[in-house]
N, CA and C of each residue as an Amber inpcrd file, in Angstrom:
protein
   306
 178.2100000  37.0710000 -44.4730000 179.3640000  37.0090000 -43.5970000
 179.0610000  36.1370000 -42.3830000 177.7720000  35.8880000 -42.0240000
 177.4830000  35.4460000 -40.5890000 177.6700000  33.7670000 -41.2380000
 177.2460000  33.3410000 -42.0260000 177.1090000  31.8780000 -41.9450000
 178.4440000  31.9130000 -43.0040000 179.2230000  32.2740000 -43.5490000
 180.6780000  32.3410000 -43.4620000 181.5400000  31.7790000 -42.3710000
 181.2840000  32.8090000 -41.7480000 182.3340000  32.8760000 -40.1170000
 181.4530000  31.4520000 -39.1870000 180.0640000  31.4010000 -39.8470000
 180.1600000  30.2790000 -38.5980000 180.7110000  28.9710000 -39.1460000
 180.6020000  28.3980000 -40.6710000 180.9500000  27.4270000 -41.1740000
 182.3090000  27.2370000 -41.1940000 183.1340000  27.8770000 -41.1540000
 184.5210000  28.1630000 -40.7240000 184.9950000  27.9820000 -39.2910000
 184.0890000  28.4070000 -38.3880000 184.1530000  28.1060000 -36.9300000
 183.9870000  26.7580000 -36.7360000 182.7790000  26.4130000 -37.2610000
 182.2220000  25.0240000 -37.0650000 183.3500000  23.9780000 -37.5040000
 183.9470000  24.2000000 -39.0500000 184.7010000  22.9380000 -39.6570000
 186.1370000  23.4360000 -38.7750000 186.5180000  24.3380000 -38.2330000
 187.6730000  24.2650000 -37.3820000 188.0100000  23.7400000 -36.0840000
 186.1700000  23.6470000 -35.5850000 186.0170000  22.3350000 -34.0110000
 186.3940000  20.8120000 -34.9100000 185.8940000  20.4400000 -35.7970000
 186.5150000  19.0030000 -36.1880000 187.5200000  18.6980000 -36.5640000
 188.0630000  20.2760000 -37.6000000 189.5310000  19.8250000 -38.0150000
 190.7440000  19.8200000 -37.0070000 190.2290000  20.1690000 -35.8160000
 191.3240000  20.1900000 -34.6580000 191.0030000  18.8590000 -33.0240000
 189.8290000  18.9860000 -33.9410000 189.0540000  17.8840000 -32.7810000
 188.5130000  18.4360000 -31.3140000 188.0100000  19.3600000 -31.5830000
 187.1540000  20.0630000 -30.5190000 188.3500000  21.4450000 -30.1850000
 188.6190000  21.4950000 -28.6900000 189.2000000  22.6740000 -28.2990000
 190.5330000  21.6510000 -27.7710000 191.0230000  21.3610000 -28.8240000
 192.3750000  20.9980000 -27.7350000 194.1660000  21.6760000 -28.1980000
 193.7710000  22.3220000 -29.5310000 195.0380000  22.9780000 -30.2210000
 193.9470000  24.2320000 -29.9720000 195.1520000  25.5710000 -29.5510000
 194.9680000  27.1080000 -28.7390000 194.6060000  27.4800000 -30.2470000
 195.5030000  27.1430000 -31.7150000 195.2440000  28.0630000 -32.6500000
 193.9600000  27.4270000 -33.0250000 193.4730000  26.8800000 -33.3330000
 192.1880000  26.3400000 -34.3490000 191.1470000  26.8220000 -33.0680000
 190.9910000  26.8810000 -31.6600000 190.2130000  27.2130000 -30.9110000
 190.1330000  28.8080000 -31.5220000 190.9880000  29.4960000 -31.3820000
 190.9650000  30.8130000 -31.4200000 190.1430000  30.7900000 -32.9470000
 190.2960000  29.9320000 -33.6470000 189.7150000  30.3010000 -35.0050000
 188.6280000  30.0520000 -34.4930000 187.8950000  29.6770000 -33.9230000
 186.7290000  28.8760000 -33.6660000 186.0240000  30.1240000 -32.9250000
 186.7510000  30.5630000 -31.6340000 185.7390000  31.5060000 -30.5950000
 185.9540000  32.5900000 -31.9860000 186.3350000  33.4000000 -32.6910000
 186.9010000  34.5070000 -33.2260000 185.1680000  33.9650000 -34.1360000
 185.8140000  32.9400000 -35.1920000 184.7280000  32.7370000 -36.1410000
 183.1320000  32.9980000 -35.6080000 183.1430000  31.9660000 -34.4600000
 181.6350000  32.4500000 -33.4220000 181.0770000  34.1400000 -33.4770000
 182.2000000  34.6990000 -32.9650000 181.8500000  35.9810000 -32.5390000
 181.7550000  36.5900000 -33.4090000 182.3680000  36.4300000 -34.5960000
 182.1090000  37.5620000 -36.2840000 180.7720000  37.0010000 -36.3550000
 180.4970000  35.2580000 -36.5580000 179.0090000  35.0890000 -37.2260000
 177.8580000  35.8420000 -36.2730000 177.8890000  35.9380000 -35.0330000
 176.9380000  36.4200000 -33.8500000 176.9330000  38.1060000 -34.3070000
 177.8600000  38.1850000 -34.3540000 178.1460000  40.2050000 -34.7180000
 177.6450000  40.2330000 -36.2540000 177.7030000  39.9220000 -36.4960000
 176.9710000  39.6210000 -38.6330000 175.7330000  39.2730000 -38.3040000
 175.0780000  38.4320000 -37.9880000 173.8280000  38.3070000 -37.7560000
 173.2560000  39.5500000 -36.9900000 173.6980000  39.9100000 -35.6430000
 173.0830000  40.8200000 -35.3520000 172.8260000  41.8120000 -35.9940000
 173.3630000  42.0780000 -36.7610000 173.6190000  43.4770000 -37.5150000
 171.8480000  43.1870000 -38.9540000 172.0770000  41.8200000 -39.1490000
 170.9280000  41.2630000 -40.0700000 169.9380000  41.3430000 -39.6060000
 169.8690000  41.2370000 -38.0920000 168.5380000  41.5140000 -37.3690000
 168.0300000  42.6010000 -37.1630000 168.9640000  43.8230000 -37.8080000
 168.2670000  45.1620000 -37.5630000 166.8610000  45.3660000 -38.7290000
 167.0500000  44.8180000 -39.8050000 166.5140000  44.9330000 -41.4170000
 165.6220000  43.7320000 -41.3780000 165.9000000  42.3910000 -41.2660000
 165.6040000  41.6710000 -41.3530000 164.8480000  40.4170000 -40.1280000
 163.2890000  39.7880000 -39.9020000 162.8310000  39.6970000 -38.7510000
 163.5920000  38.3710000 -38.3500000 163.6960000  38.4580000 -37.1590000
 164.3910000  36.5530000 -36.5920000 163.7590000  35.5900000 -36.7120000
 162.7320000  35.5960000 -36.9620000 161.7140000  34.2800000 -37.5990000
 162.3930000  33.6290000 -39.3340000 163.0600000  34.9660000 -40.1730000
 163.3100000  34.6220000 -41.4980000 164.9190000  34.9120000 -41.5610000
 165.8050000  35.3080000 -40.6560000 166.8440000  35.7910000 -40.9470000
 167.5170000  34.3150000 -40.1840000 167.0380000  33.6700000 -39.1650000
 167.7980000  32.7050000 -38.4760000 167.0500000  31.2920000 -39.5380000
 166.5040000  31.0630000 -39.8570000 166.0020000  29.3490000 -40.7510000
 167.1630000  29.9460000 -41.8580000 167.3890000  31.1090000 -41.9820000
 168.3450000  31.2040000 -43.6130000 169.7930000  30.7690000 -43.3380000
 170.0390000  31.4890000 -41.8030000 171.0110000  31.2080000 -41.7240000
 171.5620000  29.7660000 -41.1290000 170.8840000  29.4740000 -40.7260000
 170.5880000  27.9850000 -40.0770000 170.8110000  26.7550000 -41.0630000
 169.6860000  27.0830000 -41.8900000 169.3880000  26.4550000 -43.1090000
 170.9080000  25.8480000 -44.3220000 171.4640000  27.2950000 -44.6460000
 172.5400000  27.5880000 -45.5510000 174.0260000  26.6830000 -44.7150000
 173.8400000  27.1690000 -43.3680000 174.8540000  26.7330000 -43.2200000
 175.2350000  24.9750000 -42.8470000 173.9770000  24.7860000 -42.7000000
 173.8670000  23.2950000 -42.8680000 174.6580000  22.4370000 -43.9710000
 174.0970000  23.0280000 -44.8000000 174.0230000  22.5150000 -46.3550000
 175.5720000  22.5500000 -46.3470000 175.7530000  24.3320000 -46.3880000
 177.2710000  24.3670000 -46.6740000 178.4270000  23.0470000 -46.0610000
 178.2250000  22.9360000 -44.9750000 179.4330000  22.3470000 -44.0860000
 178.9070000  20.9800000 -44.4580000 177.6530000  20.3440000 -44.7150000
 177.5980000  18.8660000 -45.1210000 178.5270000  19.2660000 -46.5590000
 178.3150000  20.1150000 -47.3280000 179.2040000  19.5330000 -48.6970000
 181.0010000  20.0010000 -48.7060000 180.9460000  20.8150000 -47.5670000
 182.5450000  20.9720000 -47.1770000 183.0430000  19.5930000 -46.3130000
 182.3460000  18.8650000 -45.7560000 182.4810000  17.9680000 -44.9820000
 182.4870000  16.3860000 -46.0120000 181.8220000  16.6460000 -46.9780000
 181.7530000  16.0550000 -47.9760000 182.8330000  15.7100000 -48.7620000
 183.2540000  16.8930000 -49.0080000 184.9550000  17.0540000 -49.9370000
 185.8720000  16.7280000 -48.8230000 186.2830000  17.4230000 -47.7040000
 187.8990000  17.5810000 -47.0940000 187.7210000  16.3950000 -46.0270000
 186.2660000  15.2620000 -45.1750000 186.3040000  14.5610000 -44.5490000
 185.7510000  12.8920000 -44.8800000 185.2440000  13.3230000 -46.9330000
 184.7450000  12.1140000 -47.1300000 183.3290000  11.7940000 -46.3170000
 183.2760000  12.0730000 -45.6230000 181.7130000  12.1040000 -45.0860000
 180.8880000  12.4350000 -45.5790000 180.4430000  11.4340000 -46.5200000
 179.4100000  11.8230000 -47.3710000 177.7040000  11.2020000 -46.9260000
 177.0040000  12.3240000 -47.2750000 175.7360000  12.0380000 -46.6470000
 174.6850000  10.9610000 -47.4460000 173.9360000  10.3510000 -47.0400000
 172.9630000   8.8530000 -47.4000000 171.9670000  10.0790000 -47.9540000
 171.2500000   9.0390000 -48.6010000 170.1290000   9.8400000 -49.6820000
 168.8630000  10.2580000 -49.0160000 168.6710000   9.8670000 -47.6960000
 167.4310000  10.7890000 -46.4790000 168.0370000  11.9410000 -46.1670000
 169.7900000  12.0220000 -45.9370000 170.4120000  13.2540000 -45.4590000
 169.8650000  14.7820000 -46.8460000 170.5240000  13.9000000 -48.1710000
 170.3900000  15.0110000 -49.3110000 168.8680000  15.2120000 -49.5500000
 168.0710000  14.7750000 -49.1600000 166.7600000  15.0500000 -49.4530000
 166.8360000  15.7870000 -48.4640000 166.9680000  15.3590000 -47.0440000
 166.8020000  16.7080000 -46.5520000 166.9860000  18.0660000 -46.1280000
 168.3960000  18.0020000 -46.9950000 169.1820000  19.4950000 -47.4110000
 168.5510000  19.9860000 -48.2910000 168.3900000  19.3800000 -49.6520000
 167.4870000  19.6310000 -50.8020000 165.9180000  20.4370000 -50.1340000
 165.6180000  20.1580000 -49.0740000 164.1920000  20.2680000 -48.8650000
 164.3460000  22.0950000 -48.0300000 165.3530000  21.2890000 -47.0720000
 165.9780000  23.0550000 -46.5120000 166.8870000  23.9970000 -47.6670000
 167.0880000  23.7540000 -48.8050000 167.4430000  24.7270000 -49.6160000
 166.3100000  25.0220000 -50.3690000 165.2310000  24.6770000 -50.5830000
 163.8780000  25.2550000 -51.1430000 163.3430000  25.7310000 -50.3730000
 163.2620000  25.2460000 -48.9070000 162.8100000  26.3280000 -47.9750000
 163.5180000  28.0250000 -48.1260000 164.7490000  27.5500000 -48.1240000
 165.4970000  29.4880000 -48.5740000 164.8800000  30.0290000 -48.9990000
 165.0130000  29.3090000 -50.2400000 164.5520000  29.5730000 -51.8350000
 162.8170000  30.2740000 -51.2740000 162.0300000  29.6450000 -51.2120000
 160.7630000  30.1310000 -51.0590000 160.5770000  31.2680000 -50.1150000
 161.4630000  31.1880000 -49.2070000 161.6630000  32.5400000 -48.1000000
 162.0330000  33.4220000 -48.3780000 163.2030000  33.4800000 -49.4610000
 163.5590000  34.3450000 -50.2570000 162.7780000  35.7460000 -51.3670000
 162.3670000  34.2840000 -52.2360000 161.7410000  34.7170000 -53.6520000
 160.5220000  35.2800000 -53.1170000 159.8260000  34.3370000 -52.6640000
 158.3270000  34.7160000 -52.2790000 157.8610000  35.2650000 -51.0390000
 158.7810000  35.2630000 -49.5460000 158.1990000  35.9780000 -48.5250000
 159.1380000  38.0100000 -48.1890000 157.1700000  38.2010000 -48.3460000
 157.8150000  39.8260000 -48.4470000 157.8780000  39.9670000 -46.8690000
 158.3180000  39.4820000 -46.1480000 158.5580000  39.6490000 -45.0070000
 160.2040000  39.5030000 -44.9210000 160.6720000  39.2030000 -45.5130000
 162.4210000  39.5870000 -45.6690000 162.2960000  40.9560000 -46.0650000
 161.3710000  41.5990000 -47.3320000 162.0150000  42.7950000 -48.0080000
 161.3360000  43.9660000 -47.1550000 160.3980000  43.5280000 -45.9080000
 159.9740000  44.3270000 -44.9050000 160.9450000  45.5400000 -44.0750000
């Protein structure tokens, strides 16, 4: 839910062009404050060293390939390598560090 609400926050500052339409702002502070309240809640279980690169990480990726489709902004082949590189980082944080299932 946290990198949901923020990728939604985030693509609603460009699709309105920062804060200058009241409704897409409101989507924007609203979206902020669910992803901040979702994360926190991740930080009870999970340590901030591995719960913020995931979420960090994911939501990167996400909004380059939403940004990809609805703005044509498509990323050069240093960009996808280095999404590719932060989605194996997940991946390895995931699968292999028992410090998430802590």
């Amino acid at each position: 839910m946290a990198i949901g609400a923020e990728v939604v926050a985030t693509l609603a500052l460009k699709a309105y062009y920062g804060f200058s339409h009241s409704t897409p702002s409101t989507i924007c502070v609203i979206g902020y404050a669910i992803a901040f309240y979702a994360l926190s809640l991740v930080l009870k279980t999970v340590p901030v060293g591995i719960a913020y690169p995931i979420w960090a990480g994911m939501e990167i990726v996400l909004i380059a390939v939403i940004s990809a489709v609805l703005y044509k902004q498509v990323p050069d082949l240093a960009a996808i390598i280095g999404m590719l590189l932060i989605l194996a980082g997940v991946v390895v944080i995931n699968v292999f560090s028992k410090t998430v299932s802590d």
